[in-house]
SEVO-92522 format. One record per residue (C-alpha): x, y, z. Coordinates in steps of 0.25 Angstrom, whole numbers, plus 5000, padded with zeros to 4 digits. Layout:
<nodes>
XYZ...
</nodes>
This chain:
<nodes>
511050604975509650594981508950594967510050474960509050364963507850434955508850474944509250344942507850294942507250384934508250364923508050214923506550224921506750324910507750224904506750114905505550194900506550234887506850084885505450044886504950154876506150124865505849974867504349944867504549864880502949814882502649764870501149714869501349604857502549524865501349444871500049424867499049544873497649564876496849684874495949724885494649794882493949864894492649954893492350024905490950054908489950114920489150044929488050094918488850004907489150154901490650154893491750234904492650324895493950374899494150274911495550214913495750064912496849994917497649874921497949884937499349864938500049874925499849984914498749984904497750084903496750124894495550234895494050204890493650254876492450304875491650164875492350124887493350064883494950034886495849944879496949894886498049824875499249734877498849654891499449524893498749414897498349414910497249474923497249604924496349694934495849814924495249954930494350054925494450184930493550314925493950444926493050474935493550354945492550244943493250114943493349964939494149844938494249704933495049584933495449554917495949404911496849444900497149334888498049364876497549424862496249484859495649574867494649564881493649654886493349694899492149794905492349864918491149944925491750054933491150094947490850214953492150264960491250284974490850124972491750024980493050034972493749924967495249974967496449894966497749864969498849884960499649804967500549674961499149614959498049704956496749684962495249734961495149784977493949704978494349574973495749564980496049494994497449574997497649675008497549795000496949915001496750024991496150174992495750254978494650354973493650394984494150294995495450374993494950494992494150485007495350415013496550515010496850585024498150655025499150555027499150395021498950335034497550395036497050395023497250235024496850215037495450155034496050035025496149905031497249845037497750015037497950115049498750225051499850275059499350435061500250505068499750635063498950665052500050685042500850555048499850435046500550315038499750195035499750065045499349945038499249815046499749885059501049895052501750055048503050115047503750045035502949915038502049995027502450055015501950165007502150174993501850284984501350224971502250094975503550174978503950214993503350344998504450375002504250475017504750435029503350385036503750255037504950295048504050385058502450395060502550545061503150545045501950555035501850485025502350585013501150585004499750615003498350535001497450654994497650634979498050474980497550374970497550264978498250214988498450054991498849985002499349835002499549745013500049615014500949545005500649634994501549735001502549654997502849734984503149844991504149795002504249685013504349775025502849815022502149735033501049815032500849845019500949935009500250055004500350114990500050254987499550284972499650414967500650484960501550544956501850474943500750444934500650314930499450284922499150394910498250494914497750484899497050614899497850774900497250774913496650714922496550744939496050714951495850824962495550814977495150904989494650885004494550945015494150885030493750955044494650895054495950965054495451045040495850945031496251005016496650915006496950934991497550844979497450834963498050734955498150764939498450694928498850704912499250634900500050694887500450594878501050474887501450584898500550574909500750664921500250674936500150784945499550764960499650864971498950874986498750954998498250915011498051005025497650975038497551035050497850975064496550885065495550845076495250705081493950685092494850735103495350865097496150925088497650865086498550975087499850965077499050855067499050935054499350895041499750955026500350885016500550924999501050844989501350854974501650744962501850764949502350664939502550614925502450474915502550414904501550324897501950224887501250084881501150014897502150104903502450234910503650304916503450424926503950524936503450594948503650684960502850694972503050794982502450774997502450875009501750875022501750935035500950885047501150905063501250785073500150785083501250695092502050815093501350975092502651055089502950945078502550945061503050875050503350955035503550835026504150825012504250725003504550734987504650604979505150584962504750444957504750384943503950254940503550184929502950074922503449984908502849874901503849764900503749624890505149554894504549424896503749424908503849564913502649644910503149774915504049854926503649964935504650054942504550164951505650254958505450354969506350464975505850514988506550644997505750655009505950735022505050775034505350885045504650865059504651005065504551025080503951175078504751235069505851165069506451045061506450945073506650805064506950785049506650655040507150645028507050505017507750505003507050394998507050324982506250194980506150104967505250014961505249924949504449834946504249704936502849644933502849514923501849414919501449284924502849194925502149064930500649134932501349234942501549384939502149484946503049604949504749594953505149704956506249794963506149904974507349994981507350114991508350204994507950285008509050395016508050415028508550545038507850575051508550705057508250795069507850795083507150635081508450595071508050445077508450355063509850395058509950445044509750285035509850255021508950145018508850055004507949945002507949864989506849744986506649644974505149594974504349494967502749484967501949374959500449344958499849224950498549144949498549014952496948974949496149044959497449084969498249214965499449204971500649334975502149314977502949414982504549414986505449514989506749544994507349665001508649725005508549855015509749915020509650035029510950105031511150215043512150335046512750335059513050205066511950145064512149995056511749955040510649865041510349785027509149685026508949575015507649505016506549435006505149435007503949345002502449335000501449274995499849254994498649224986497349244984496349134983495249164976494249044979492949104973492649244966492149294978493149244987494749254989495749224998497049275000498349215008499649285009500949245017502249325018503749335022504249485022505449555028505749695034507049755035507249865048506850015045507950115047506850165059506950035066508450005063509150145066508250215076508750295089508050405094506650495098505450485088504450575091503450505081503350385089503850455104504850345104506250365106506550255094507850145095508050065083508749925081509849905070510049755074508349735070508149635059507249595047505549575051505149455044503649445041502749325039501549355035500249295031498849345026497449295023496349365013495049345008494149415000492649374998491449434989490349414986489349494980489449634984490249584997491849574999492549555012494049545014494749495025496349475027497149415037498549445039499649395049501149425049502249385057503449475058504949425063505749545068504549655068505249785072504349865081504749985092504949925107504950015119505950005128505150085139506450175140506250305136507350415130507050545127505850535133505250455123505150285123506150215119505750115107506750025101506749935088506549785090506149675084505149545087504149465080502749525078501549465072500349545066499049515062497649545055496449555047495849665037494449635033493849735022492449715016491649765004490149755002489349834993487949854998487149884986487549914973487149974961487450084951486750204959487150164974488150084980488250064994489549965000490149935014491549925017492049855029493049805035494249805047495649775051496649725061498049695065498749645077500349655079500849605090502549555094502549395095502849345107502349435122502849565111501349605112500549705102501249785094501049945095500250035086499449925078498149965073496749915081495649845073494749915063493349895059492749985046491649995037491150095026489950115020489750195007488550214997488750274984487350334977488150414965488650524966488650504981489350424990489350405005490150325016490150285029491350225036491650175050493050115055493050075070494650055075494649945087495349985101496849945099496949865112498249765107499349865110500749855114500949895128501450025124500250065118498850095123497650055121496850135108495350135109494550115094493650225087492750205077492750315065491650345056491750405041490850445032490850505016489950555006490350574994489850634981490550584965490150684952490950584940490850654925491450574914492850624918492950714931492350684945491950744960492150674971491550734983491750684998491250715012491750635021491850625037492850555044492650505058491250585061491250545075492550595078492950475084494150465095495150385087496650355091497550275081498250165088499250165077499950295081501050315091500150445096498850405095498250505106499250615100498650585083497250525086496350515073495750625068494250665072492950675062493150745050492350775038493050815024492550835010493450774998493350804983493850744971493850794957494250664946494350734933
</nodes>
């Protein structure tokens, strides 16, 4: 019964994929076409063979001859942001003006992949990273590669506007703008993880950062996309396991190996790929140990980590389009640091089909579609023993339609459902066993209006949570809307306004409730009466450059109706607090500040400083006073010079005492924490070594995360120094 959904899925993408190949659904001469000719060439003006041109966000690629050169056919009129990728990881981009007939060249110098990279955001409206005033942040090649800890949470720790909940070093979800829980989503290449993290801050999130290709986080209105409850944001998690570009080549790979002093840190991935005809096939696999770690005041007992996961999957390539399978396969076990005698052996295994086919029915340009079925389970052990057991049967569906400008706007409609049966069983059996289903309509349009670009976005969701035991149905409708633009009053300077009205149905956590939760040490009530959240929210950006100097700085504000939030009652059951569900208005606000400048550059030596900091305040309106667990102010800056083949960086983040608390909290003094990297790249034509020592907090600094429910219990981890390696070939 479980495995109906994916069926009935997978059979209708094959039935479309057969329909598209039988009737020539993209058809190139039904309007007229451009042809784009880009040649990609070295800092030295040398011809780049074998690099991988694309358009970001929709499927057309092409690989250098041996001039330099691609070709990219059949493109519509329109702008289109072009990248060049070598094989050995240099990269470029471009912004491209597309007319009808003929054909257009473009040129695109590649950088080396140590330089200051300018990633982008295959969001609804791609971006060059250093052009864009949004919210967003993206992590790729060796800023990836130095960031990936053990769990999601720490490895985004360091972005603006991102903290981490760290419970344990296996249990560390992402936090963005003070918000966690299912205020943030995390998406595995734009479909729902699909663990249980989101219900508990002792559930890990069920994958792992070694072996990513990218991972994005979007905050704001952009989130939009992905859900209204998503007050936070959202983060997007790129890596497999269906391919979905050609790999072009029988095999290509990328392999990965490090290994760290505190708490003997081991970790190993390998991500291969290969093409046969139009088959192209991904396999990926990772290994991760770690030992209970030491922080400045001694070694946490019970903090260790190991996770392994696996991914294979298979497509199908066709004229603009491709269909494929996957299956990925996550397990972990990690102890609680809360609780000695406690560990938990996680398991999560995940099929998905997706795909991708060109469309010419008037407007539409093409449809995207993606289906996921996920069976996951966690055991927390108390010794040897079975003490609790989670368990989430979970499908999720995505489908997508893009379409040209009606009006000067283009833009995506698109559909999304889930299906979730969530089990808590045992000894903490706080949240009855629900059966959860959310369905969502969405429509996202961007347009140009002279020197304003400006986004739509509106949704409606219905959620319906249905429990066993006495406990009643709840069923919530609600719509949702946003809108901003971005002014872009000089080329070297943009504004950006946003304003917003989104909604949030009740969790079956907040809703259903009733019982001890040793993850929080709350004896937890919930509130079946509580209502929707209604959120206002508004955000100011600008983005100003000029020569080699950028600086970013965004504003953000939100009011939410109904906020529900835990309240203690000072009673106490089970000799635990007793904390109930309820309801009030709260208002948050902040600023994220992120700078670029690049101190000398030239071909042999590149020397830049990044900089930067964030806050947030969330506080119940009214005499509700602070909010609990919301993050202090940051302050960080990195400075890195590049002299090929080597690399070197110096990083410092000082964290602000967090001295707004709720008056159940106390006081959490700041630290500062000191980095540094060097770093040595061999690049041939076609492979690559990367090579990395790295040192993390050398002063072993005393730090404690405001953010946890047991901060003095899972402080931060003490110095460390780790070496990393990475083979491109």
């Amino acid at each position: 019964m479980k495995r109906k959904p994916l069926i009935s899925c997978l059979l209708a993408c094959l039935l479309m994929f057969v329909v598209s190949e039988s009737h020539a659904v993209a058809n190139p001469t039904a309007r007229e076409t451009a042809t784009l000719v880009v040649t990609v060439v070295t800092a030295q003006k040398q011809a780049v063979a074998d690099a991988e041109v694309t358009i970001v966000g929709m499927p057309f690629r092409a690989r250098t001859n041996s001039q330099g050169q691609a070709r990219l056919e059949g493109l519509k009129p329109g702008r289109y942001l072009v990248q060049a990728t070598t094989p050995t990881g240099e990269t470029a981009s471009q912004e491209q003006a597309v007319t009808p007939g003929g054909e257009l060249f473009l040129v695109l110098q590649v950088q080396p992949a140590t330089f200051h990279e300018e990633v982008l955001v295959s969001a609804a409206h791609p971006e060059k990273m250093t052009e864009t005033a949004r919210p967003v942040s993206v992590l790729t090649g060796d800023t990836l590669l130095l960031a990936a800890q053990p769990s999601l949470g720490e490895t985004l720790r360091e972005q603006p506007g991102v903290t981490a909940s760290f419970y344990a070093p296996g249990a560390s979800r992402p936090l963005l703008r003070g918000q966690g829980g299912d205020r943030v989503r995390i998406l595995q290449s734009g479909l729902d993880v699909g663990d249980a993290s989101d219900t508990s801050p002792d559930h890990g999130v069920a994958l792992t950062p070694f072996g990513l290709d990218r991972v994005e986080v979007l905050r704001g209105p952009a989130a939009l996309l992905y859900g209204t409850e998503t007050l936070g944001g959202v983060v997007n998690t790129v890596g497999g396991p269906v391919p979905q570009s050609p790999a072009d080549a029988p095999l290509l790979g990328q392999t990965w190996w490090s290994v760290g002093s505190n708490g003997w840190q081991r970790a190993l991935a390998a991500n291969l790929q290969g093409q046969r005809g139009a088959w192209s096939w991904q396999a990926t696999g990772s290994s991760q140990r770690q030992n209970d770690y030491r922080s400045a005041w001694g070694k946490v007992k019970n903090s260790f980590a190991d996770s392994d996961d696996a991914s294979i999957g298979l497509a199908r390539f066709t004229d603009g389009g491709f269909l494929g399978v996957g299956f990925d396969r996550h397990q972990s076990t990690y102890g609680s640091p809360v609780e000695e005698n406690v560990h938990v052996a996680l398991f999560r295994q995940r099929w998905e089909a997706r795909g991708e086919l060109p469309l010419s029915w008037g407007a539409l340009t093409r449809v995207r579609f993606g289906v996921a079925q996920v069976d996951y389970h966690h055991q927390e052990y108390e010794g040897d023993e079975v003490g609790t057991r989670v368990q989430n049967q979970q499908t999720s569906a995505r489908l997508e339609l893009h379409h040209d400008a009606i009006f000067g706007f283009s833009g995506i409609l698109g559909w999304e459902g889930q299906s979730r049966d969530l089990q808590v069983k045992g000894e903490e059996s706080y949240l009855p066993h629900t059966q959860s289903q959310k369905a969502a309509v969405f429509l996202w349009e961007h347009g140009d209006a002279g020197r304003v670009h400006w986004e739509l976005g509106a949704r409606w969701d219905h959620v319906r949570h249905d429990p066993r035991g006495e406990n009643p149905r709840r069923g919530f409708d609600f719509a949702s809307l946003t809108t901003s633009a971005t002014f872009k009053l000089s080329d070297n300077l943009k504004l950006y306004a946003s304003l917003g009205y989104t909604g949030k149905a009740p969790n079956p956590e907040e809703l259903y409730s009733h019982g001890p939760h040793a993850a929080t040490g709350l004896f937890e009530v919930g509130d079946d009466r509580l209502q929707l959240e209604r959120n206002r929210h508004g955000e100011v950006g600008v983005r100003w450059s000029i020569a080699r100097h950028s600086l970013q700085l965004n504003l953000f504000r939100a009011e939410v109706a109904n906020f529900t939030f835990q309240n203690l009652t000072g009673e106490v059951v089970e000799d635990l607090p007793v904390a109930v569900f309820r309801q009030a208005d709260a208002r948050f606000w902040g600023a994220e500040l992120s700078g670029h400048w690049d101190l000398l550059t030239d071909p042999a030596s590149h020397l830049e400083l990044t900089y930067g900091g964030d806050m947030v305040r969330g506080e119940l309106q009214g005499r509700g006073g602070n909010l609990p667990r919301i993050p202090p102010a940051r302050l960080f800056a990195r400075l890195e010079w590049h002299v090929d083949p080597w690399n070197l960086r110096l990083g410092l983040q000082r964290v602000l005492a967090a001295t707004r608390i709720s008056q159940w909290e106390t006081l959490t003094p700041g630290y500062t924490l000191v980095d540094a990297a060097v770093g040595f790249r061999l690049a041939g034509q076609r492979t690559a070594h990367i090579l990395w020592l790295q040192g993390a907090n050398l002063t072993d600094a005393k730090a404690l995360n405001h953010t946890s429910f047991f901060k003095e219990k899972s402080p931060l981890p003490g110095r460390n120094v780790s070496v990393r390696y990475q083979l491109v070939f």
